[in-house]
ROTI-682181 format. One record per residue (C-alpha): residue number from 0; x, y, z; residue in one letter. Coordinates in Angstrom, 1 decimal. Example, Ala and Ser with C-alpha at 12.3 -4.5 7.8 and 13.67 -1.06 7.14 Angstrom:
2
<i 0&c1 12.3&c2 -4.5&c3 7.8&aa a> $
<i 1&c1 13.7&c2 -1.1&c3 7.1&aa s> $
//
This chain:
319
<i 0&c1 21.9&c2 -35.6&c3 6.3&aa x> $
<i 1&c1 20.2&c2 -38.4&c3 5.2&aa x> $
<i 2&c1 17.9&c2 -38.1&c3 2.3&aa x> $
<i 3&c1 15.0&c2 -39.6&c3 4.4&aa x> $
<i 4&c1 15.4&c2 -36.8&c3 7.1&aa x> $
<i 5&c1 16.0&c2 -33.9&c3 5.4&aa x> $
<i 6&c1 12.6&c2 -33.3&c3 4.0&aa x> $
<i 7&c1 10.8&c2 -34.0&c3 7.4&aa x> $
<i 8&c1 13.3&c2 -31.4&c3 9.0&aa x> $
<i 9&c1 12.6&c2 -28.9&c3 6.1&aa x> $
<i 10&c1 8.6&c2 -29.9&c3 6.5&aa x> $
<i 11&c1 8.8&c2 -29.3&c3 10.6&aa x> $
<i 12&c1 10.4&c2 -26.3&c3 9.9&aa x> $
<i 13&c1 7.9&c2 -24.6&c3 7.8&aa x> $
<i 14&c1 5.0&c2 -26.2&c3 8.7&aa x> $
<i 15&c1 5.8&c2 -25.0&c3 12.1&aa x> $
<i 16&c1 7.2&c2 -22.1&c3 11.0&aa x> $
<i 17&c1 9.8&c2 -22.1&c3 13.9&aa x> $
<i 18&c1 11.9&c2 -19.0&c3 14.4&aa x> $
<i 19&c1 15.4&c2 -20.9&c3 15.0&aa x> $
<i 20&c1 17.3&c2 -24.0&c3 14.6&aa x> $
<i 21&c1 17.2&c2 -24.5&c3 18.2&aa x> $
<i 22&c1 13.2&c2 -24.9&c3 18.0&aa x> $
<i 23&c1 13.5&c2 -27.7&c3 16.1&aa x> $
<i 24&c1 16.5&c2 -29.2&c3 17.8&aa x> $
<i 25&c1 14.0&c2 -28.7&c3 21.0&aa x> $
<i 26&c1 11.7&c2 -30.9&c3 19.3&aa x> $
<i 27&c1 13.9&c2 -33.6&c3 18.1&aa x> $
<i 28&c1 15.8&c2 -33.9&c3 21.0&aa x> $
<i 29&c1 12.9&c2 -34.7&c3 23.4&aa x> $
<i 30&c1 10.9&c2 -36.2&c3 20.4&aa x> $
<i 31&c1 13.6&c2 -37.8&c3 18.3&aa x> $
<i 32&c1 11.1&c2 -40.4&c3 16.8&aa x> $
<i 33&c1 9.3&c2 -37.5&c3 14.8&aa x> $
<i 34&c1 12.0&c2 -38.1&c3 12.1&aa x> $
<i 35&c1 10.6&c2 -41.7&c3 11.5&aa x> $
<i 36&c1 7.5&c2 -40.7&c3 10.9&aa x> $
<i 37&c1 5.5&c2 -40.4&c3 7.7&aa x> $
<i 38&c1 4.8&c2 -36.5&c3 6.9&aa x> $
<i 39&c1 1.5&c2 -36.9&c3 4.8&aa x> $
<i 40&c1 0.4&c2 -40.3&c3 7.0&aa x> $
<i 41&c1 1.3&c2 -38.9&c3 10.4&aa x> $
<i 42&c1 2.9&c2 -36.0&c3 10.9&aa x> $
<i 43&c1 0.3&c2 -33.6&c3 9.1&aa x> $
<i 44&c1 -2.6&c2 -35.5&c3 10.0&aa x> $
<i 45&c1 -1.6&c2 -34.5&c3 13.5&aa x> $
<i 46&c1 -1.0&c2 -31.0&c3 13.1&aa x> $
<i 47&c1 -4.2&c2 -30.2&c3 11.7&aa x> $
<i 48&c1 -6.0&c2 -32.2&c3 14.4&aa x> $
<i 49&c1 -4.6&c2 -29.5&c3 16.6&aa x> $
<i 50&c1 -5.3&c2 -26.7&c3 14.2&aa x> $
<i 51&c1 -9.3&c2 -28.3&c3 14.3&aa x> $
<i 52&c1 -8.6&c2 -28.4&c3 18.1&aa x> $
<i 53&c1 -7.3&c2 -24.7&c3 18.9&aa x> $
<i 54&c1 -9.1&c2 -22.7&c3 16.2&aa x> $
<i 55&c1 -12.4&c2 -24.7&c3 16.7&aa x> $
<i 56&c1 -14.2&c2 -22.2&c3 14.6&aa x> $
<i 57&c1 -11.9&c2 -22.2&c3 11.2&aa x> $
<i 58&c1 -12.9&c2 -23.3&c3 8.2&aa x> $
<i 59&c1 -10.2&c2 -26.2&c3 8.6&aa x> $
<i 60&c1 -13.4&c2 -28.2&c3 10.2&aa x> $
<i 61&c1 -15.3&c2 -28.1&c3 7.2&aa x> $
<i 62&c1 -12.3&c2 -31.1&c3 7.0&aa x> $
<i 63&c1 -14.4&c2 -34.2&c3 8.8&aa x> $
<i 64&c1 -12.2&c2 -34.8&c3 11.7&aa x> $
<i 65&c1 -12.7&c2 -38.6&c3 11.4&aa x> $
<i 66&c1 -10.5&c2 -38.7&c3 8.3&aa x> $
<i 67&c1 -7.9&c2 -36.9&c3 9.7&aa x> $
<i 68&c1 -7.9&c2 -39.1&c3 12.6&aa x> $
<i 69&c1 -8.2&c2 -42.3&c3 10.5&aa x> $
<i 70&c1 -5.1&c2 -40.2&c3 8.0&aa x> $
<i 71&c1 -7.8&c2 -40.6&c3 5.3&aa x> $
<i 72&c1 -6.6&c2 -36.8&c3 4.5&aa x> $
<i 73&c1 -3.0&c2 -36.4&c3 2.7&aa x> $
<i 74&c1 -1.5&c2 -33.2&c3 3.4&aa x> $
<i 75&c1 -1.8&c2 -31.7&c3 0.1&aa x> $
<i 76&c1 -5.9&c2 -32.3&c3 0.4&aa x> $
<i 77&c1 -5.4&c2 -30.2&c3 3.6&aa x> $
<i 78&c1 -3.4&c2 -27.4&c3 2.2&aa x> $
<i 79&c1 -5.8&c2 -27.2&c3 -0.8&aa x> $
<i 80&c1 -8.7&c2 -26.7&c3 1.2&aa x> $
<i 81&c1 -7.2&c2 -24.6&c3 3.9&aa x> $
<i 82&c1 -6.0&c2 -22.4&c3 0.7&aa x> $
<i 83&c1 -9.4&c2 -22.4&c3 -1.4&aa x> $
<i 84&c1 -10.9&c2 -21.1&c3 2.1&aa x> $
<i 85&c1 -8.2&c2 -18.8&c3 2.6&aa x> $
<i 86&c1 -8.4&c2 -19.3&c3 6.7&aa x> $
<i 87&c1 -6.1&c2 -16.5&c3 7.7&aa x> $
<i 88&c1 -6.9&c2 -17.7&c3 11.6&aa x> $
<i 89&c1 -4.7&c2 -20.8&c3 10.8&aa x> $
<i 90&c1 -2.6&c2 -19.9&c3 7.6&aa x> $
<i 91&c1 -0.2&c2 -17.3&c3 8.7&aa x> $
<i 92&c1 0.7&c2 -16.4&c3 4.9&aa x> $
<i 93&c1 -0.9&c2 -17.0&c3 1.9&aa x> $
<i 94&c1 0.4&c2 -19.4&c3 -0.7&aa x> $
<i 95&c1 0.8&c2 -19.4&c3 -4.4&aa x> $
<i 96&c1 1.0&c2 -23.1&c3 -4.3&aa x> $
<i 97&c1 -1.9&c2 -25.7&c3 -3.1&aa x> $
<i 98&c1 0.9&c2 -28.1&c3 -3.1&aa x> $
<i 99&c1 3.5&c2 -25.5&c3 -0.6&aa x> $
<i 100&c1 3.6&c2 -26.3&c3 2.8&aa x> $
<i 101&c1 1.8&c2 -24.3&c3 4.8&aa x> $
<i 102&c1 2.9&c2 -22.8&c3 8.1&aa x> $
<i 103&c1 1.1&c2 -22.7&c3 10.9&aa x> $
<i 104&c1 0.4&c2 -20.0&c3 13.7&aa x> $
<i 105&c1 2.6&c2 -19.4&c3 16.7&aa x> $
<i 106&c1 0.0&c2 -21.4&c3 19.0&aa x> $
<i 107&c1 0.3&c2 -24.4&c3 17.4&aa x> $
<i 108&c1 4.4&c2 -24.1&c3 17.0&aa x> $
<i 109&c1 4.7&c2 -23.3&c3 20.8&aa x> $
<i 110&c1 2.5&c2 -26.2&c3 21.9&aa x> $
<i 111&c1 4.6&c2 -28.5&c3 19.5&aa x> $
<i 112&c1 7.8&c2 -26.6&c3 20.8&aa x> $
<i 113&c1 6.9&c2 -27.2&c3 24.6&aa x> $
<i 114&c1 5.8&c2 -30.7&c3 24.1&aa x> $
<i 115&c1 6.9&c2 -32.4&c3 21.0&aa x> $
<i 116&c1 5.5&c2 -35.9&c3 21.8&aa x> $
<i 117&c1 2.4&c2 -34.7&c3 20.8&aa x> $
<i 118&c1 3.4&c2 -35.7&c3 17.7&aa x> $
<i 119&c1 4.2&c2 -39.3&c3 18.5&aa x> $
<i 120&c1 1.0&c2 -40.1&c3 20.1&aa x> $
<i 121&c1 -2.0&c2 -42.2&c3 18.4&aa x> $
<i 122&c1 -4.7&c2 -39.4&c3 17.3&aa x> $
<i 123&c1 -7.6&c2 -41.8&c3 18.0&aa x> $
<i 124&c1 -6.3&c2 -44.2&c3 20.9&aa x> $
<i 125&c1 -4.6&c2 -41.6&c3 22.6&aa x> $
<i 126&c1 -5.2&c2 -37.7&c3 22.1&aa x> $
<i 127&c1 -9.1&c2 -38.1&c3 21.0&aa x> $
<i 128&c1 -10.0&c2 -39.8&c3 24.2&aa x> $
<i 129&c1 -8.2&c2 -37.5&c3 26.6&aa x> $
<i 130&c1 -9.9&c2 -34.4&c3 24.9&aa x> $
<i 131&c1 -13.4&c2 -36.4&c3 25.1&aa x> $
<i 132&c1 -12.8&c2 -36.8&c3 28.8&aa x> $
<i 133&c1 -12.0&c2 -33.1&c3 29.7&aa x> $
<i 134&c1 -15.5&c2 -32.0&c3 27.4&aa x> $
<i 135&c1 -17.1&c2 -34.5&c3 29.6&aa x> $
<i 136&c1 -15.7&c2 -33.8&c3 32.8&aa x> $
<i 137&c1 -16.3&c2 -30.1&c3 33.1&aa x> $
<i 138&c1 -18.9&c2 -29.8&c3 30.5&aa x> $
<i 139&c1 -16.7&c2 -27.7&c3 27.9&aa x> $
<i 140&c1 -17.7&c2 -25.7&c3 25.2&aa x> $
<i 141&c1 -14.7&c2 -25.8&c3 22.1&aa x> $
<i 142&c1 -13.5&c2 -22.3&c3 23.0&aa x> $
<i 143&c1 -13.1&c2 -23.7&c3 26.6&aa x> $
<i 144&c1 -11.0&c2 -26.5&c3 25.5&aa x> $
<i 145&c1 -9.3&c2 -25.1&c3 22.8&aa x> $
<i 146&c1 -8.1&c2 -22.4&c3 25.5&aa x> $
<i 147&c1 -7.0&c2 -25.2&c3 28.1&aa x> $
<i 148&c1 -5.0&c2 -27.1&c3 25.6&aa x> $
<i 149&c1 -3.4&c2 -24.2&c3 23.6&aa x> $
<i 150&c1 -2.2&c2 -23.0&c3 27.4&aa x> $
<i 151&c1 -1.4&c2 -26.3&c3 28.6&aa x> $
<i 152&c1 -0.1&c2 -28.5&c3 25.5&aa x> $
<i 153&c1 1.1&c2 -30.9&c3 28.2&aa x> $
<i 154&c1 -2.5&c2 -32.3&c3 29.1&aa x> $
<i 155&c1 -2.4&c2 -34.3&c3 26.1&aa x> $
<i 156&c1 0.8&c2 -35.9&c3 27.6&aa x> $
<i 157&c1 -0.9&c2 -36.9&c3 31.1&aa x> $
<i 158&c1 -2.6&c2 -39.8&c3 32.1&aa x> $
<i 159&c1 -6.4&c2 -39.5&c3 32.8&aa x> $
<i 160&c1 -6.0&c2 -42.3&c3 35.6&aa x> $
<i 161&c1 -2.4&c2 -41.2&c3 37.0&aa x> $
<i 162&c1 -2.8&c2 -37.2&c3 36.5&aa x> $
<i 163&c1 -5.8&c2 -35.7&c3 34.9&aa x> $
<i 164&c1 -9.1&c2 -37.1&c3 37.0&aa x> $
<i 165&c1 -7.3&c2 -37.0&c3 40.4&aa x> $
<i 166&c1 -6.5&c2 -33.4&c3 40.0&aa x> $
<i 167&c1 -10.0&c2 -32.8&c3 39.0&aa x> $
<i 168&c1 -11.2&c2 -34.8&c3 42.0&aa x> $
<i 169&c1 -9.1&c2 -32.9&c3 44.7&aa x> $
<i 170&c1 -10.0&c2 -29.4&c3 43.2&aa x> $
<i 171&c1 -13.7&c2 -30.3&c3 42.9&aa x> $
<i 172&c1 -14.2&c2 -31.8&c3 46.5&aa x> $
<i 173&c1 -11.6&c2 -29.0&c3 48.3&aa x> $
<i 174&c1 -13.4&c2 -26.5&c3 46.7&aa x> $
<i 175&c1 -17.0&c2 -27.6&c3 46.9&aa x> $
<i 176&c1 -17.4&c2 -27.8&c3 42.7&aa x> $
<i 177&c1 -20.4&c2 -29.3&c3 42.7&aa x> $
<i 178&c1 -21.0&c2 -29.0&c3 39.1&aa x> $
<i 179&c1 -19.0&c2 -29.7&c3 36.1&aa x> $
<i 180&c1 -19.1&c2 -26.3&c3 34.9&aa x> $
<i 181&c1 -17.8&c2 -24.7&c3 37.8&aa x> $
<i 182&c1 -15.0&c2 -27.0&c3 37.9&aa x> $
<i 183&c1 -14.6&c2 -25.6&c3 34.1&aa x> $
<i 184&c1 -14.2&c2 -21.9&c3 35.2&aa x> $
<i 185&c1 -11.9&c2 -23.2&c3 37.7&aa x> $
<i 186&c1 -9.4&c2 -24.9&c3 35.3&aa x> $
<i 187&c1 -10.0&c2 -22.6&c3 32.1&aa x> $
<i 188&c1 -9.2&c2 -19.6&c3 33.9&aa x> $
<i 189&c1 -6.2&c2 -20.9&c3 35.5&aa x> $
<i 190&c1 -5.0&c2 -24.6&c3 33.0&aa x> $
<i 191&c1 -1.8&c2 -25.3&c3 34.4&aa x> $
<i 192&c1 -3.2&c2 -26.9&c3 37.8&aa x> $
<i 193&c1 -3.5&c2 -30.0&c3 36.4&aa x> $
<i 194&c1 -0.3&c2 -30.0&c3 36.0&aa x> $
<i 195&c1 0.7&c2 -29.8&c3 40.1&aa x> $
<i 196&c1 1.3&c2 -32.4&c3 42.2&aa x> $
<i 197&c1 -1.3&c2 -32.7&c3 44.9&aa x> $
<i 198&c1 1.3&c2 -33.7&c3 47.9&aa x> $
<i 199&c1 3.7&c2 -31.9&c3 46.3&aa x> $
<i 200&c1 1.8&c2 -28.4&c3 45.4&aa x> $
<i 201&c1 -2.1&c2 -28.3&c3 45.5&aa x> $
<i 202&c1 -2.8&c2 -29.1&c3 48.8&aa x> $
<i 203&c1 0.3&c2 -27.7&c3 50.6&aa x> $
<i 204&c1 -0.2&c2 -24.4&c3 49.1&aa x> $
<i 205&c1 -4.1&c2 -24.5&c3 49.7&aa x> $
<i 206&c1 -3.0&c2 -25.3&c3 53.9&aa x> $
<i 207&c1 -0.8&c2 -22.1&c3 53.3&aa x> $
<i 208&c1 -3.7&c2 -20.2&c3 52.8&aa x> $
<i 209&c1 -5.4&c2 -21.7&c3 55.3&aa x> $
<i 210&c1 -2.8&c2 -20.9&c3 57.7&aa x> $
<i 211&c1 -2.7&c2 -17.0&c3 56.3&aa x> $
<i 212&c1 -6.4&c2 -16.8&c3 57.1&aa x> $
<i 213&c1 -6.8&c2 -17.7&c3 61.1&aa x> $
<i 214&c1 -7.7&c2 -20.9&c3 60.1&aa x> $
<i 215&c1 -10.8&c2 -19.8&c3 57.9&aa x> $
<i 216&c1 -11.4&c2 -22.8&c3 55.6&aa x> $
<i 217&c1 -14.1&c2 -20.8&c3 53.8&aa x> $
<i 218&c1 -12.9&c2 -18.0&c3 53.3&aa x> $
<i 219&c1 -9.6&c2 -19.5&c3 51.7&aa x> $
<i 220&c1 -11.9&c2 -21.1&c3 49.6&aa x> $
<i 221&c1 -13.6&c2 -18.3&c3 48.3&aa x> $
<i 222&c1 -10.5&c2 -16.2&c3 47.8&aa x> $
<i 223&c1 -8.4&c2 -19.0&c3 45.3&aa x> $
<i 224&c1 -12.3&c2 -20.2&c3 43.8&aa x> $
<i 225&c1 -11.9&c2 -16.2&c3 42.4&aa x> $
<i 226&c1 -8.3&c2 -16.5&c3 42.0&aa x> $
<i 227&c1 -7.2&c2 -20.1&c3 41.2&aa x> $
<i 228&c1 -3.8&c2 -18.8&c3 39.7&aa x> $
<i 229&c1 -2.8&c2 -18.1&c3 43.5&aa x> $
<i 230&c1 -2.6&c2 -21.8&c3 43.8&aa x> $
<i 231&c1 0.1&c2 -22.0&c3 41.5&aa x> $
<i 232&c1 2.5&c2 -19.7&c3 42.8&aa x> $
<i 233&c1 5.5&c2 -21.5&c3 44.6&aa x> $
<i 234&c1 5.9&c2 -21.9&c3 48.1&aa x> $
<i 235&c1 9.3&c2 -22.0&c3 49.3&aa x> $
<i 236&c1 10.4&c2 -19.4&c3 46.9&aa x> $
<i 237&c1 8.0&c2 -16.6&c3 47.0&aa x> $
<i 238&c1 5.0&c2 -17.2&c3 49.4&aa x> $
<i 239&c1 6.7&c2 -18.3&c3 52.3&aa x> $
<i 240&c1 9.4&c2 -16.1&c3 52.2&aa x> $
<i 241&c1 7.3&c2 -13.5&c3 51.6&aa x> $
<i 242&c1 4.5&c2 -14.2&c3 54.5&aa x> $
<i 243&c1 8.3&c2 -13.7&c3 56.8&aa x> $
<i 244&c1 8.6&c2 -10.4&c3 55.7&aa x> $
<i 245&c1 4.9&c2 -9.6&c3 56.3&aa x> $
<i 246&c1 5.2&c2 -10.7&c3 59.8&aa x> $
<i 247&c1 8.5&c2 -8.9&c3 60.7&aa x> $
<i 248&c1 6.8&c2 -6.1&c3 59.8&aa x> $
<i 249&c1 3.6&c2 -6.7&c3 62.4&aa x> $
<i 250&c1 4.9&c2 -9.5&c3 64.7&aa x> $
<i 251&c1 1.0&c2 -9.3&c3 66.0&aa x> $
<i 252&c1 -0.2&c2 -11.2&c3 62.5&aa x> $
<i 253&c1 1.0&c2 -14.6&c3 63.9&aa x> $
<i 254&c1 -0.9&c2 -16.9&c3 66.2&aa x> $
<i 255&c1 0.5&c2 -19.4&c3 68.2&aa x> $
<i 256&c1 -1.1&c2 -22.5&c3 68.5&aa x> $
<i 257&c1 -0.6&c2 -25.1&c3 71.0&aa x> $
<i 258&c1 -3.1&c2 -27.8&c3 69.7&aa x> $
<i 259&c1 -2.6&c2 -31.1&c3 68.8&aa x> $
<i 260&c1 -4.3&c2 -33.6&c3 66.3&aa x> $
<i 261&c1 -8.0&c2 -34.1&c3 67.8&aa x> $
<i 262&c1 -8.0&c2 -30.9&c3 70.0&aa x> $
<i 263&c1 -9.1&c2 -27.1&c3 70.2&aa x> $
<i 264&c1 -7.0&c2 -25.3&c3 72.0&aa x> $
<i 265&c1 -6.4&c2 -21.6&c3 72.5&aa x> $
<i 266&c1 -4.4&c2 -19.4&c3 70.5&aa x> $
<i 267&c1 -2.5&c2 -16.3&c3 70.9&aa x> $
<i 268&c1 -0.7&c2 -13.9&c3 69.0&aa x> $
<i 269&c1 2.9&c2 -12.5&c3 69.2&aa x> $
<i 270&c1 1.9&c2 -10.0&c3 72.1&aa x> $
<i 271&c1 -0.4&c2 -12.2&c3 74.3&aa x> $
<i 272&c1 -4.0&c2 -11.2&c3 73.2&aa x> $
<i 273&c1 -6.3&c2 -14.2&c3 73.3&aa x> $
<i 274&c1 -7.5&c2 -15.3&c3 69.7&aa x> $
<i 275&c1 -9.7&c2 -17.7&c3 71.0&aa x> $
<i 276&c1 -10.3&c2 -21.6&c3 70.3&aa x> $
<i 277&c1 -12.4&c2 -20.8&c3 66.7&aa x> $
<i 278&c1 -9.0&c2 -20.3&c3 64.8&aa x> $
<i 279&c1 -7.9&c2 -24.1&c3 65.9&aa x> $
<i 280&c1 -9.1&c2 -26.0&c3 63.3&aa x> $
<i 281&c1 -9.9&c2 -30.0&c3 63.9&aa x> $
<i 282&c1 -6.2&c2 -30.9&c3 62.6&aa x> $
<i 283&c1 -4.6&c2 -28.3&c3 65.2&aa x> $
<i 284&c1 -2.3&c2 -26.4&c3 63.0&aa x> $
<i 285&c1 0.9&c2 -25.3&c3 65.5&aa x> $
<i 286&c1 0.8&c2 -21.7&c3 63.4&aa x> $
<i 287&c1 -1.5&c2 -19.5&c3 61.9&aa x> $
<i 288&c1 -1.8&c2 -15.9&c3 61.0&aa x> $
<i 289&c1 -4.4&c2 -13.3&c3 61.4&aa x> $
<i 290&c1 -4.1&c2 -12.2&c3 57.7&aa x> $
<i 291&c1 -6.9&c2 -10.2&c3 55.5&aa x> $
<i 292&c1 -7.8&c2 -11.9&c3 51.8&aa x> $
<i 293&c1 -6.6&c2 -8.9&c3 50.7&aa x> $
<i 294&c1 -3.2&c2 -8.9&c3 52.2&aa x> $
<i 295&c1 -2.9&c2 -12.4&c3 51.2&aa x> $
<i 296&c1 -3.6&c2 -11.6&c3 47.5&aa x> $
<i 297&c1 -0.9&c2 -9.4&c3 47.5&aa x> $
<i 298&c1 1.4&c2 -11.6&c3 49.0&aa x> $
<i 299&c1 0.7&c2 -14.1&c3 46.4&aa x> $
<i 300&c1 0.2&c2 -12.0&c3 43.0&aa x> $
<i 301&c1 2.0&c2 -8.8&c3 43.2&aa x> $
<i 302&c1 5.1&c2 -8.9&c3 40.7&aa x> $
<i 303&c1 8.6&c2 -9.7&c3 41.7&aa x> $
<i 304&c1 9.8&c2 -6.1&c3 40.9&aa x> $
<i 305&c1 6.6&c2 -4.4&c3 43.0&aa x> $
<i 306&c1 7.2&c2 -6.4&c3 46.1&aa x> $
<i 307&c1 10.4&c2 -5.1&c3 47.7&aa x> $
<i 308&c1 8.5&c2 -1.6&c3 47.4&aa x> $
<i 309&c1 4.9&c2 -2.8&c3 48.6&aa x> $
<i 310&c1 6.3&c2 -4.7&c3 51.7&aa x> $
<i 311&c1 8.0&c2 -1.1&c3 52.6&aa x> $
<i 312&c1 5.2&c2 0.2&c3 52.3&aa x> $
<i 313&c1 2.7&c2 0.7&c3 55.4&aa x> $
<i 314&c1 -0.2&c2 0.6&c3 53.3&aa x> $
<i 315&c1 0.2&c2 -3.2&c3 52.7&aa x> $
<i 316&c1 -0.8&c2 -3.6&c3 56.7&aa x> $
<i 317&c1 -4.2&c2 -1.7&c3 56.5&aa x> $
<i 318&c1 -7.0&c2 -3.9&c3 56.7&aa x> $
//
């Protein structure tokens, strides 16, 4: 190995205390520009950004974060103060050294691990601003944000025009947000949705819910505003499939719709009882289903391993 490299792989692999070889082939693989970088002008200046960022409340702030944006902090600075305040929330192991590297905590390795570009991106023209926005946005305290970014290291890979503020938009206007905290305790409770694709994910999902309800916008509302992870469960491979077993258990649970666009028609379910016009909405779905939020809940969260037993179950039918 070159003599240039082999100190930055030794560094990555303390500092980040990685458990295997394979973690930091992970990270050079889809980061391979890492090893160009300068460890006490770059690479460490980043890492404790993210340290400040996650553990908000370490001594490792009493570091101005200015400096280590503008790499006016060399990594053996850093270490000496993180060891003379002995923060054990960042340090995983103390050192006999000020001038040993110090490893980090698990958090900060997985969000390194999961996306390594991290590392590669400019602190102040890049990272900064996108962390500014989301405090903006949603009105976040630093425990707020430091849990969105520890769970979602990719954020600080999207684009605020592309990916980040249209997500925000849809969720806040679907879901009647009107206030930047409540889309806050939307996305902190449940991170990864700005990660989905709203033609793709978000928005057919939500119309499966929809659908699972009668129709009932509101009330689909209200069940994924208290559950937001139910948005991110996948549709061809677990809720639909799963709604199809539900319904070949009670063939009465599905409506038939003849509406089209523009019209309210009458619907019907699987044994001829009139519904009525009310569960038409003004796009005229062709199918809904007379579920409860309850039934749908389960449908969407109960465990892979729970399901098979659950669906055989004729509890899951009460309402």
């Amino acid at each position: 190995i070159d003599n240039n490299l082999e100190p930055k792989l030794d560094y990555l692999h303390q500092r980040l205390d990685l458990e295997n070889d394979r973690q930091l082939q992970q990270i050079i693989t889809r980061c391979p520009s890492v090893l160009s970088f300068s460890i006490p002008n770059n690479l460490e200046p980043k890492i404790q950004w993210l340290e400040a960022i996650v553990y908000p409340d370490s001594m490792i702030n009493n570091i101005n974060n200015d400096d280590i944006a503008n790499q006016n902090v060399t990594a053996i600075e850093a270490n000496e103060h993180i060891s003379e305040q002995k923060s054990s929330s960042i340090v995983s192991r103390d050192s006999s050294s000020n001038n040993e590297i110090m490893p980090t905590t698990k958090v900060i390795r997985r969000m390194v691990v999961v996306q390594p570009n991290i590392l590669a991106f400019n602190i102040v023209s890049n990272l900064q601003p996108k962390l500014e926005y989301l405090t903006t946005r949603m009105n976040l305290t630093p425990k707020q944000l430091s849990t969105i970014v520890s769970r979602l290291p990719h954020v600080l890979a999207y684009s605020i025009e592309t990916n980040i503020e249209p997500t925000l938009d849809w969720l806040a206007s679907t879901f009647h947000l009107s206030t930047p905290e409540a889309l806050g305790r939307m996305i902190h409770s449940m991170p990864a949705l700005m990660g989905l694709s709203i033609p793709n994910n978000l928005q057919p999902t939500f119309d499966f819910y929809v659908e699972c309800l009668g129709c009932n916008h509101e009330t689909a509302i209200d069940m994924l505003t208290s559950n937001p992870a139910m948005l991110a469960y996948s549709l061809e491979s677990r809720l639909r499939p799963r709604l199809a077993q539900v319904v070949d258990l009670d063939p009465s649970l599905r409506m038939v719709a003849a509406a089209t666009e523009g019209d309210r028609g009458t619907a019907q379910n699987e044994v001829g009882i009139d519904i009525g016009s009310d569960c038409i909405d003004d796009y005229g779905l062709g199918m809904m289903y007379n579920l409860t939020c309850t039934q749908v809940t389960k449908i969407a969260k109960t465990s892979q391993q729970d399901w098979n037993a659950t669906i055989a179950s004729d509890s899951f039918l009460s309402r």
